[in-house]
BATI-944281 format. One record per atom (N, C-alpha, C): x negated, y, z negated; residue number from 1. Coordinates in steps of 0.001 Angstrom, whole numbers, plus 500000, padded with zeros to 6 digits. Layout:
<x X y Y z Z resi NUM>
...
//
This chain:
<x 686525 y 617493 z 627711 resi 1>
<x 686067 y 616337 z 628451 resi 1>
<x 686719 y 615063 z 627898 resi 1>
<x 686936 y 614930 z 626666 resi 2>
<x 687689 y 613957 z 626092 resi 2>
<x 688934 y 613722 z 626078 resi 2>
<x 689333 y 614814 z 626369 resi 3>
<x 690735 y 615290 z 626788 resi 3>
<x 691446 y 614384 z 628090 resi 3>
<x 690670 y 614580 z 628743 resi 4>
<x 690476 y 614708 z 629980 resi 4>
<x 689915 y 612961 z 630680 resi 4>
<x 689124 y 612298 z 629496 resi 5>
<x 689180 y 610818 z 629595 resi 5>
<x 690306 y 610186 z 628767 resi 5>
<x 690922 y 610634 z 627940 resi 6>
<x 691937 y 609857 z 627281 resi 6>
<x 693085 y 610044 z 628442 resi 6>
<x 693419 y 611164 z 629004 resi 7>
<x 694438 y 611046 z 629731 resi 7>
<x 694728 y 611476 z 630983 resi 7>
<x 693766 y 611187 z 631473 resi 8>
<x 693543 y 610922 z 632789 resi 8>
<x 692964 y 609899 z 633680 resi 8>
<x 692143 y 609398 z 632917 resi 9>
<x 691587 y 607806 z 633190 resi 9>
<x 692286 y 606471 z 632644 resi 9>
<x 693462 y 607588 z 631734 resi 10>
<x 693464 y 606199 z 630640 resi 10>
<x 695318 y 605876 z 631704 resi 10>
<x 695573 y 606598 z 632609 resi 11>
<x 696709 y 605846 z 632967 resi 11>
<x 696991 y 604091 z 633219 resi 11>
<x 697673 y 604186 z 632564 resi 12>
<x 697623 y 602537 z 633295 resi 12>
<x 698105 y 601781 z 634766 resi 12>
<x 698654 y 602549 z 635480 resi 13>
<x 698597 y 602410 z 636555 resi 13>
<x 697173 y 602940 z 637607 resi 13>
<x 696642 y 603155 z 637230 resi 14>
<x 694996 y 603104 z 637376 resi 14>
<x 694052 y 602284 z 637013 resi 14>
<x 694054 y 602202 z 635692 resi 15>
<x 693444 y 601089 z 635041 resi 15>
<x 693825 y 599469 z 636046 resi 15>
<x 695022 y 599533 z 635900 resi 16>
<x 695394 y 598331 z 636166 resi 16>
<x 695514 y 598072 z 637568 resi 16>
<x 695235 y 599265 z 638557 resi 17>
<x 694494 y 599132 z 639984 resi 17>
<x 694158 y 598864 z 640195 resi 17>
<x 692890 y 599332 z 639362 resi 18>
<x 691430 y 599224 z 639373 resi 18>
<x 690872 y 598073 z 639142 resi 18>
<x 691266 y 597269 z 638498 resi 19>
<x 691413 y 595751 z 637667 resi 19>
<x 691786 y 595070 z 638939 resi 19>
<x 692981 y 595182 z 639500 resi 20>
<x 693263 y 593801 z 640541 resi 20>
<x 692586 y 594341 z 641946 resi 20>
<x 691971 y 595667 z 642210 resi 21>
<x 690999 y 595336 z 643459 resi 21>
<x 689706 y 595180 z 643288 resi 21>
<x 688997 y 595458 z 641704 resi 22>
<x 688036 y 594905 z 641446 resi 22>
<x 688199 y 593145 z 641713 resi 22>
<x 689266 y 592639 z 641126 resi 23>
<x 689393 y 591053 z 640955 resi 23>
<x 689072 y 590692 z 642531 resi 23>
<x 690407 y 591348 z 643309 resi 24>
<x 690536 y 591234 z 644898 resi 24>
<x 689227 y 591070 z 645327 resi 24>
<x 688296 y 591875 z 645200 resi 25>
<x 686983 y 592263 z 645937 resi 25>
<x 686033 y 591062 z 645889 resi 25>
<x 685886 y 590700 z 644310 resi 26>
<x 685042 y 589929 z 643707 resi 26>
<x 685385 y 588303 z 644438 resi 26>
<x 687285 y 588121 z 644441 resi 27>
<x 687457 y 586739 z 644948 resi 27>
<x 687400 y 586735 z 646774 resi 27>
<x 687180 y 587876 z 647445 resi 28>
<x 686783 y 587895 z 648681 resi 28>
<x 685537 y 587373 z 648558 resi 28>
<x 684362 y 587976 z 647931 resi 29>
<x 682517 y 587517 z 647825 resi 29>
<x 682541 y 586257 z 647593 resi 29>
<x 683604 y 585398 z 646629 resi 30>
<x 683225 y 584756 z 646049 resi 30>
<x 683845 y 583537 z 647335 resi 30>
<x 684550 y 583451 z 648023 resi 31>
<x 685173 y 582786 z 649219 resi 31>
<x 684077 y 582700 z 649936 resi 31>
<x 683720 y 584120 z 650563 resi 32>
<x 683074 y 584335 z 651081 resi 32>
<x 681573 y 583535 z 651532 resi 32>
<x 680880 y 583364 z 650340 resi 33>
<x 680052 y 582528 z 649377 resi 33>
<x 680000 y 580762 z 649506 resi 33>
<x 681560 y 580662 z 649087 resi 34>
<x 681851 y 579210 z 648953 resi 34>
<x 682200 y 578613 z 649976 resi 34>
<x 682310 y 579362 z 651332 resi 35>
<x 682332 y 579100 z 652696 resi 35>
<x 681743 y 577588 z 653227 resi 35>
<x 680142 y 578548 z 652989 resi 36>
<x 679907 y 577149 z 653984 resi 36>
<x 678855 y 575897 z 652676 resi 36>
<x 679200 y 576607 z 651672 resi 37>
<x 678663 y 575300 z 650637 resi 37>
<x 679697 y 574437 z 650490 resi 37>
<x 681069 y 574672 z 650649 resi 38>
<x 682134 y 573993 z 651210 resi 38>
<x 682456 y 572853 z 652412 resi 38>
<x 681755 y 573449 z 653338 resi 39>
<x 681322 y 572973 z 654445 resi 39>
<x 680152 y 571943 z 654378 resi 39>
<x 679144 y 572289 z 653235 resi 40>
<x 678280 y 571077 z 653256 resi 40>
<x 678326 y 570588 z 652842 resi 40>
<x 679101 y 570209 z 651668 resi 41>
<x 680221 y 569151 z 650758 resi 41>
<x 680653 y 568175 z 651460 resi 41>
<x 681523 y 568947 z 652237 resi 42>
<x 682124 y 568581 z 653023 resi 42>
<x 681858 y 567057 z 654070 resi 42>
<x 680338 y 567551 z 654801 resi 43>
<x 679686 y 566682 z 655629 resi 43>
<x 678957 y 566038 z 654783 resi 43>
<x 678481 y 566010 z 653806 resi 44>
<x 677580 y 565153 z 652878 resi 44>
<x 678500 y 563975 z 652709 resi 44>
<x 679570 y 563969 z 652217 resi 45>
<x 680447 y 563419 z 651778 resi 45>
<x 681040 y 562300 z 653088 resi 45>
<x 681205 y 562842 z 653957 resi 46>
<x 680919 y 562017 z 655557 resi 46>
<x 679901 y 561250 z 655719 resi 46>
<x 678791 y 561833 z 655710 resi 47>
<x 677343 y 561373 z 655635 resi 47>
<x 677166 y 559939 z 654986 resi 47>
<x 677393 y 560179 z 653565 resi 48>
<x 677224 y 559189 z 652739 resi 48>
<x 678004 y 558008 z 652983 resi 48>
<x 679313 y 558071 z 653562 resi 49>
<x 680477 y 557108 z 653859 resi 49>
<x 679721 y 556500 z 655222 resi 49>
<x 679495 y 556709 z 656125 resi 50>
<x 678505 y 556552 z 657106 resi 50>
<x 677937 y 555757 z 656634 resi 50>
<x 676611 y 556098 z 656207 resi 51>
<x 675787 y 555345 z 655564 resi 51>
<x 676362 y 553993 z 654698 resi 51>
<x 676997 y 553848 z 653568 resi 52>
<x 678027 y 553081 z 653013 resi 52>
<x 678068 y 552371 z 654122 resi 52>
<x 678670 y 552544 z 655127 resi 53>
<x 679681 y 551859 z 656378 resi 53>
<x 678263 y 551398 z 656679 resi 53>
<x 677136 y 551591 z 657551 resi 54>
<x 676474 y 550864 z 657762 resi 54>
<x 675498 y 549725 z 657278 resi 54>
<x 675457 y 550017 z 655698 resi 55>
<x 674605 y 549313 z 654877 resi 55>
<x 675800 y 548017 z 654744 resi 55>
<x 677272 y 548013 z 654492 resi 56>
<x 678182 y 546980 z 654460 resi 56>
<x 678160 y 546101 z 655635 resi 56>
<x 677906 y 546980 z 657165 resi 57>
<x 678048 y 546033 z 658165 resi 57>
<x 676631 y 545009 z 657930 resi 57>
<x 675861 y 545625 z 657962 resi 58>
<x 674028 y 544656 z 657389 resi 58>
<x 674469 y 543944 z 656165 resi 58>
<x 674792 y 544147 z 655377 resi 59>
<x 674835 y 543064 z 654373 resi 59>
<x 675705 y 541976 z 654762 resi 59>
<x 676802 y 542171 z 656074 resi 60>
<x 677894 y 541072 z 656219 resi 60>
<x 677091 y 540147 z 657755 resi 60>
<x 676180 y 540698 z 657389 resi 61>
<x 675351 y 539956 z 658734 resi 61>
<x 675362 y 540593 z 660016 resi 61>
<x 675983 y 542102 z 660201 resi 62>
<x 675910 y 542637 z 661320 resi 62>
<x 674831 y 543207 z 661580 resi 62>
<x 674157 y 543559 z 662587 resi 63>
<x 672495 y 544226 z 662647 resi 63>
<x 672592 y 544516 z 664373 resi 63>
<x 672148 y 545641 z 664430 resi 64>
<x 672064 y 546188 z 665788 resi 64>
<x 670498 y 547148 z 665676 resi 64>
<x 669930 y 546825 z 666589 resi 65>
<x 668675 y 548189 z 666338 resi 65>
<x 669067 y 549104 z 666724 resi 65>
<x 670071 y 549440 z 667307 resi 66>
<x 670799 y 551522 z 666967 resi 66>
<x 671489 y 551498 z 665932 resi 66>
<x 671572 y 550485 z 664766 resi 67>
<x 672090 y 550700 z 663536 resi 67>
<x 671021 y 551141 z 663122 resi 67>
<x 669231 y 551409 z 663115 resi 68>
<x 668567 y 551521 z 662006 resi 68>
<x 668051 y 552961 z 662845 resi 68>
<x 668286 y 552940 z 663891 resi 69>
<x 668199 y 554517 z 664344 resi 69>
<x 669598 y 555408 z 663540 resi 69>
<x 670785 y 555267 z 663692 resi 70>
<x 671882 y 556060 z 663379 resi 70>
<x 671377 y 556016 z 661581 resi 70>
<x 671164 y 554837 z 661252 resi 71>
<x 670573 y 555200 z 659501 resi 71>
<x 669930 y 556391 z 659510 resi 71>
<x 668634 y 556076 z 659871 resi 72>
<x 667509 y 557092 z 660124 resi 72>
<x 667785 y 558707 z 660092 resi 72>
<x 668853 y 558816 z 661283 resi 73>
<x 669713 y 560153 z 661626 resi 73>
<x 670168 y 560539 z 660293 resi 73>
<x 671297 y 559733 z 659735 resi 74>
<x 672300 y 560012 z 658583 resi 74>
<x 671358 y 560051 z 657506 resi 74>
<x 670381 y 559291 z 657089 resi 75>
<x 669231 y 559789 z 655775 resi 75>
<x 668814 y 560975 z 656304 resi 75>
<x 668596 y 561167 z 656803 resi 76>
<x 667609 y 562820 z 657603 resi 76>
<x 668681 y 564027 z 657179 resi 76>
<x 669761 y 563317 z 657854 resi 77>
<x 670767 y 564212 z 657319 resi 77>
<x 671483 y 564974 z 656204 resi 77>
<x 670996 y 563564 z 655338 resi 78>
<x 671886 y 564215 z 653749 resi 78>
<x 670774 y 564258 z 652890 resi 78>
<x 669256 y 564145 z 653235 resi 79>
<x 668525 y 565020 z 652368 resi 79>
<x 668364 y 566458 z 652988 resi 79>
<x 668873 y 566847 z 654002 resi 80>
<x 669142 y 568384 z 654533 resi 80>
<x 669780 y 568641 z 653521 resi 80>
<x 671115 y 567657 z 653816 resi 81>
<x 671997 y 568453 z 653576 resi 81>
<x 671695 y 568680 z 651344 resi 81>
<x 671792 y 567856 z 651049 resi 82>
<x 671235 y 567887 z 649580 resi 82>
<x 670341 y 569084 z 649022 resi 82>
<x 669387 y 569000 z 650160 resi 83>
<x 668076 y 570249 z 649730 resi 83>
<x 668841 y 571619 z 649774 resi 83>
<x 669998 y 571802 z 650821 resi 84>
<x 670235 y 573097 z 650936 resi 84>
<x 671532 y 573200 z 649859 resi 84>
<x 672489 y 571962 z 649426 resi 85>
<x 673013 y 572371 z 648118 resi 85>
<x 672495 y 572792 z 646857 resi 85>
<x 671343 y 572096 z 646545 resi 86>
<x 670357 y 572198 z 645520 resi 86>
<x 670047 y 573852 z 645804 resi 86>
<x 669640 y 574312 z 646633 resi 87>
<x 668801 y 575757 z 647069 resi 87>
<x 669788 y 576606 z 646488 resi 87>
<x 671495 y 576459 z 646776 resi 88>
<x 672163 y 577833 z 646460 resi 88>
<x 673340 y 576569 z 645653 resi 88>
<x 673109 y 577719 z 644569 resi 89>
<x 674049 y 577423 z 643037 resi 89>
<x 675536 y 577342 z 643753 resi 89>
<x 676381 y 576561 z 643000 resi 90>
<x 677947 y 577414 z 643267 resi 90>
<x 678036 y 578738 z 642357 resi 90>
<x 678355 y 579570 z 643103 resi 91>
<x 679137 y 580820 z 642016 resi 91>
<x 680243 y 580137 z 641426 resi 91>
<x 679751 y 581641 z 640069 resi 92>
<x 680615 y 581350 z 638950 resi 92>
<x 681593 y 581764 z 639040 resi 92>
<x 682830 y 581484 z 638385 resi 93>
<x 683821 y 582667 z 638791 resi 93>
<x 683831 y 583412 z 637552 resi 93>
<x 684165 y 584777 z 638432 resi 94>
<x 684039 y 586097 z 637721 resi 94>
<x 685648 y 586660 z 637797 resi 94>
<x 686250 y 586556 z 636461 resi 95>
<x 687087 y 587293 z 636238 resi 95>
<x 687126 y 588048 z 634689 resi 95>
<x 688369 y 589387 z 635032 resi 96>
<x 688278 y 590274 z 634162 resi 96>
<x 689505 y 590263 z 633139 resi 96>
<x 689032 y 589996 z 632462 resi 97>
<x 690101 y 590132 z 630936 resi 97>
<x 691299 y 590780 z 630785 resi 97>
<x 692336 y 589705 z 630689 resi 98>
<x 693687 y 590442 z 631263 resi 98>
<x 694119 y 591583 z 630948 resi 98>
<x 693823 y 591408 z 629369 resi 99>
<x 693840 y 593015 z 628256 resi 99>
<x 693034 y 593996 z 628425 resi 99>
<x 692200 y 593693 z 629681 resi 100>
<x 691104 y 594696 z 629606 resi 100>
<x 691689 y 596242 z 629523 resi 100>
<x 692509 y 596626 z 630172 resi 101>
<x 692974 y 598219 z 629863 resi 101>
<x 693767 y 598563 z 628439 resi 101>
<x 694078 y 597495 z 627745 resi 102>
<x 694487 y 597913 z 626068 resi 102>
<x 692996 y 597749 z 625823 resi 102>
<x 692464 y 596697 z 625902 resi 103>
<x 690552 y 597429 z 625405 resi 103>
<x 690316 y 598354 z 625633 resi 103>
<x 690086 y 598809 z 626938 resi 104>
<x 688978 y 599953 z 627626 resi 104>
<x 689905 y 601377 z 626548 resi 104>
<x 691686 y 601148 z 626671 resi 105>
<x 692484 y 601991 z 626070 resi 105>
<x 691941 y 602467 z 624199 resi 105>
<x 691521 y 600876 z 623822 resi 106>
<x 691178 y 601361 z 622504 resi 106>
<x 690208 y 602071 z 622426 resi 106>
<x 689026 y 601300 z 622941 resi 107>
<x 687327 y 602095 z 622925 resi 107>
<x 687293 y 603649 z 623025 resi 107>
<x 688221 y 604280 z 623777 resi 108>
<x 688232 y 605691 z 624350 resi 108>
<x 688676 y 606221 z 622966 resi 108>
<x 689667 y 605366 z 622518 resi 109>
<x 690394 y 606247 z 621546 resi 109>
<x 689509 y 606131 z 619874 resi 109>
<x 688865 y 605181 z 619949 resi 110>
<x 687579 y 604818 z 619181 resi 110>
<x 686454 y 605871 z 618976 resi 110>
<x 686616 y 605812 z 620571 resi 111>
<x 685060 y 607036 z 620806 resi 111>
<x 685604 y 608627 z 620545 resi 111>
<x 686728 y 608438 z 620934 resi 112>
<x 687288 y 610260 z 620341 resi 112>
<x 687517 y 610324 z 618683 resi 112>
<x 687758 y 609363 z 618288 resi 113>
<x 687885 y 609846 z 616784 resi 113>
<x 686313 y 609501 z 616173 resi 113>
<x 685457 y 608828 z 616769 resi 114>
<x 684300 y 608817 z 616659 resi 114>
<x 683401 y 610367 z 616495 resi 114>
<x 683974 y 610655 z 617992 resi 115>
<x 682667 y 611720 z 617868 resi 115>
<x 683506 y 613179 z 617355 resi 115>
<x 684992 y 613158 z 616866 resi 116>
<x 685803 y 614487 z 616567 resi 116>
<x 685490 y 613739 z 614699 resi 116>
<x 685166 y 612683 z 614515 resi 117>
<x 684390 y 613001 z 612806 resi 117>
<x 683747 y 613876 z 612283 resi 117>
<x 684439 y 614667 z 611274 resi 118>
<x 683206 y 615875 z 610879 resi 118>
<x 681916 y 615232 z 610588 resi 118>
<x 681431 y 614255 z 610052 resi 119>
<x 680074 y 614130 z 609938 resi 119>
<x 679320 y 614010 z 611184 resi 119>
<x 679890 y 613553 z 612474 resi 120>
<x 679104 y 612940 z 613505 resi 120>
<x 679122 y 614053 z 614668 resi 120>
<x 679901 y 614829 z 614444 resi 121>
<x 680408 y 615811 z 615463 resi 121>
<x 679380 y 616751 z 616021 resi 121>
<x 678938 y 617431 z 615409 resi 122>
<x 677762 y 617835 z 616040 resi 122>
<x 676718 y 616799 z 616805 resi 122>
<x 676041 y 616160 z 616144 resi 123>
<x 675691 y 615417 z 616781 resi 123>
<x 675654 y 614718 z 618139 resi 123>
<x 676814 y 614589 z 618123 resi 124>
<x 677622 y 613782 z 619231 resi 124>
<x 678038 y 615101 z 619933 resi 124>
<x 678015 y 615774 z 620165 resi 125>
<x 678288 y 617527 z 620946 resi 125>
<x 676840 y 617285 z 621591 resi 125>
<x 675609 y 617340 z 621345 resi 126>
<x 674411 y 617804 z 621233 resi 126>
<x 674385 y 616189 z 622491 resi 126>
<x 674560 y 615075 z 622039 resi 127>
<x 674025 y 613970 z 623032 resi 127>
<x 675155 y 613887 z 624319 resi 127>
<x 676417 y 614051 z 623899 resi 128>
<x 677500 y 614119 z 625284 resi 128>
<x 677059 y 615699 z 626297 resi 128>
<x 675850 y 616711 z 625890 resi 129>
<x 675438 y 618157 z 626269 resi 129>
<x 674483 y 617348 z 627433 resi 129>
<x 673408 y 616506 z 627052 resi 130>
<x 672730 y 616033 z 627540 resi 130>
<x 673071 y 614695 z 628576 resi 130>
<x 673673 y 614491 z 628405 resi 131>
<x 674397 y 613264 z 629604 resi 131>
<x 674673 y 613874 z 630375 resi 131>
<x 676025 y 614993 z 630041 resi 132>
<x 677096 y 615736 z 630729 resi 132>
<x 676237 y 617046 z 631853 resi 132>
<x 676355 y 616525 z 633226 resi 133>
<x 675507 y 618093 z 633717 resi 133>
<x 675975 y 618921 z 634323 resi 133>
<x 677337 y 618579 z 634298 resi 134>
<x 678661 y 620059 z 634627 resi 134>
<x 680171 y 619187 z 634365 resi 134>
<x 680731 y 620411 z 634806 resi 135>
<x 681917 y 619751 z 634706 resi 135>
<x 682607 y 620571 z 635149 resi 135>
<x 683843 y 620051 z 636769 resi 136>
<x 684055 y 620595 z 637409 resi 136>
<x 685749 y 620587 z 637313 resi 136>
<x 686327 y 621234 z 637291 resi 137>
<x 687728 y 621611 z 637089 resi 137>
<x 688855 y 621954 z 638585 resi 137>
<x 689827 y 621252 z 638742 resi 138>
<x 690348 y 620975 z 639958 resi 138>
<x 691394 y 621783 z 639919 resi 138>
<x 692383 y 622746 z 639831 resi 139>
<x 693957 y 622651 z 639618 resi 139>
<x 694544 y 621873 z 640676 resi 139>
<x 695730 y 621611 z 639901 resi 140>
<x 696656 y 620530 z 640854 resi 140>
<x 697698 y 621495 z 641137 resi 140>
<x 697982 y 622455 z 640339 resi 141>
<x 699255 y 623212 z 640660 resi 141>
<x 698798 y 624585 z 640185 resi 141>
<x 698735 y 625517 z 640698 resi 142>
<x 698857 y 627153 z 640048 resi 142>
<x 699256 y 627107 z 638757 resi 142>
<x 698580 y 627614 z 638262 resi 143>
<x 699092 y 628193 z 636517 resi 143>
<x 698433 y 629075 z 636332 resi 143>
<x 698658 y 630175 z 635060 resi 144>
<x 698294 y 630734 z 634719 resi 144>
<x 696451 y 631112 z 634538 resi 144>
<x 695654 y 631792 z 635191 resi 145>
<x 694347 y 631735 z 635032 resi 145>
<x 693646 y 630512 z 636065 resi 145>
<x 694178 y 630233 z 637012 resi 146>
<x 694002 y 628828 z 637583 resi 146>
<x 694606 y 629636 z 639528 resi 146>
<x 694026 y 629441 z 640108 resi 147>
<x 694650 y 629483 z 641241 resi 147>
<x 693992 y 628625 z 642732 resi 147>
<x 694641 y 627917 z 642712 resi 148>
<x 694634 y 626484 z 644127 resi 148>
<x 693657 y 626882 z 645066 resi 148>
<x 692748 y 626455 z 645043 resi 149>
<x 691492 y 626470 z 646083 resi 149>
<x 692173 y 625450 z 647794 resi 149>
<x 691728 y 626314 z 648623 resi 150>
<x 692527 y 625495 z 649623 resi 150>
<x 691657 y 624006 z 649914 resi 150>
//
């Protein structure tokens, strides 16, 4: 079984697959996500200039009573809009450690000379017995004692 994780999992053209469509996946959610909190950035940021713009025309002596209606609107507006930034966090970004497959590469090779220690070895037989609840064997090619299941 150890055999069998050192060099078969441990390719690095796997590893390192596995790594950029995990990344891929994660920066789709995370777009995904930042969509429309993007979007309310976005209009807040309008909102407020608005507002700005109308509080400057009143202070320069301009005054219309559909100026204190359109206020009215635009405050209404950007404590929406505020309450629903406040409600959802920005995501964090989640990325994975460039070295991660010389890590994941060491740990394996860590854990095999770990548990092939004569002191620990049994031991470690007895708890990988109990995890492990078969183990199923594929051939890829005919060999000897082995013959290709269709």
């Amino acid at each position: 079984m150890l055999n069998g994780l050192q060099h078969h999992l441990m390719q690095a053209e796997l590893v390192s697959e596995f790594i950029r469509t995990f990344q891929d996946e994660i920066q789709k959610e995370r777009l995904a996500t930042l969509a429309p909190r993007t979007e309310d950035e976005r209009r807040l940021a309008k909102v407020v200039k608005e507002i700005d713009r109308i509080v400057t025309a009143i202070t320069e002596g301009l005054f219309h009573q559909s100026m204190k209606a359109k206020m009215d609107t635009l405050k209404a507006e950007r404590a929406e809009l505020e309450a629903r930034l406040s409600a959802t966090p920005a995501p964090e970004p989640v990325a994975l450690h460039p070295g991660l497959s010389d890590i994941y590469a060491r740990k394996v090779a860590d854990l095999v000379a770990t548990l092939n220690a004569p002191d620990t070895r049994s031991e470690a037989a007895k708890l990988l017995r109990r995890l492990v609840d078969r183990i199923v064997l594929h051939c890829s090619a005919p060999r000897r004692g082995c013959t290709k299941r269709p």
